[in-house]
N, C-alpha and C positions, 0 to 999 in steps of 0.2 A: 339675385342679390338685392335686385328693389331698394328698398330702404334703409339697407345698411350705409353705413357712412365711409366711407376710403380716404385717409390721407393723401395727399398732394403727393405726384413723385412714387406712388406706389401702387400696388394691386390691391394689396390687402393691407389691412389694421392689425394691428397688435390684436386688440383688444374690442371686437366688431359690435355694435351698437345698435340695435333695431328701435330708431327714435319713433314711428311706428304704433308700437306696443306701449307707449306712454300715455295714447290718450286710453288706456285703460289702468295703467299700472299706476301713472300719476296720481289718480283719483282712489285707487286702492290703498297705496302709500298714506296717503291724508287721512282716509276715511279709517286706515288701521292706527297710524296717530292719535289719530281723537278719542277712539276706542280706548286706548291703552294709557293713554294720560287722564280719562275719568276715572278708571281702574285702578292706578295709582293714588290718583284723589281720594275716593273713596275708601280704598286700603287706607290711607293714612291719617284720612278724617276717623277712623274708624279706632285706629291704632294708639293715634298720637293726639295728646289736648293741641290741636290747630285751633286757632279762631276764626269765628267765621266770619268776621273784620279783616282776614288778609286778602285782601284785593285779586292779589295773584290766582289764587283758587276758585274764584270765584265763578260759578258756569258759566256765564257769557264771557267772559277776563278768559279763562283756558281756552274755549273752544274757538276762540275769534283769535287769538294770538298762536292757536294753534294750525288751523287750517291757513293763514296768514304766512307764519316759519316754514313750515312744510310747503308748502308753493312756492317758496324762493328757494327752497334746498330742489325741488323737481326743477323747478329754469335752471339754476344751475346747470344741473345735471344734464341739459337739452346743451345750453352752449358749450357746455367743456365736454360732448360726448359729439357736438356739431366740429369743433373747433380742436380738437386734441388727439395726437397718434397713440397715447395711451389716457384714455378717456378716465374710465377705473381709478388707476392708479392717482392722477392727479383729481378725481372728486371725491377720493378719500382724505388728500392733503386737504383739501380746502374744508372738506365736511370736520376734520378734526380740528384747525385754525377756528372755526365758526360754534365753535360748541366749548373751545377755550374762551373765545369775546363773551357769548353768550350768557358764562360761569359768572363771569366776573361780577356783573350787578347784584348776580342773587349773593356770592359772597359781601361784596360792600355792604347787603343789605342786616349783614351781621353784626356790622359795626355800626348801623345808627339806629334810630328810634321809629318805627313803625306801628301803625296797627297792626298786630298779631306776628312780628317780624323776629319770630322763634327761633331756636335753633330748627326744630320737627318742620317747621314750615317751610324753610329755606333750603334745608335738604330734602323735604319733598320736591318743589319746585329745581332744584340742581336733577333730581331724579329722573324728573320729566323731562329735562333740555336731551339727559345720556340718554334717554327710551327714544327719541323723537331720531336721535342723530343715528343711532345702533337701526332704526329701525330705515331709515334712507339709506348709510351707507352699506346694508344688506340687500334691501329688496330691490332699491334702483337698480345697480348692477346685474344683478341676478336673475330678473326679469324681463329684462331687456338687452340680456345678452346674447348673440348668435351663435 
């Protein structure tokens, strides 16, 4: 069993965790974020008149805010997979609460005045928050589970 995790009081987990296999899947995780939110930029710069004055798109702005969000959804995923008899299940609740805060700004950013602060840009960058969280709360679990 090694490295799987065991709730307190029991034999087995609901839902067994090999924290483990993160120092390779955490960095997979990141490294397939980054991938797929340039992809998405790209698609959309491609697609949509974006400015290239929106901040948020910007390659250093995406990939630093990106490998940054994704490392705190992988800790996450350590303590509530360290600390929880149904690990899964509750860093799905949290990964969907965090991807609701997340929404919020790029929505405000519809209501006020920015450089390049489009509707196309705003729902690109909402885009990116859904790909980054779809792609954690798939691969985390899935890879690391026993």
């Amino acid at each position: 069993m090694g490295d799987a995790i065991l709730s307190a009081g029991s034999t087995e987990r609901q839902e067994p965790i090999s924290l483990s296999r993160l120092w390779w899947v955490g960095p997979m995780v990141i490294a397939t974020s980054v991938v797929a939110n340039i992809a998405i930029r790209e698609f959309s710069l491609a697609i949509f008149n974006i400015s290239p004055s929106f901040h948020h798109l910007m390659w250093r702005h995406l990939i630093t805010v990106t490998i940054v969000a994704v490392s705190v959804a992988v800790l996450t995923f350590v303590v509530v997979a360290r600390y929880s008899q149904n690990p899964i299940s509750l860093y799905r609740q949290l990964a969907v609460v965090a991807l609701t805060l997340s929404i919020i700004p790029d929505v405000a950013m519809l209501y006020g005045s920015g450089p390049g602060h489009t509707p196309a840009a705003i729902i690109t960058l909402i885009s990116i928050h859904i790909v980054d969280a779809v792609i954690c709360i798939l691969l985390l679990p899935i890879l690391t589970s026993q």
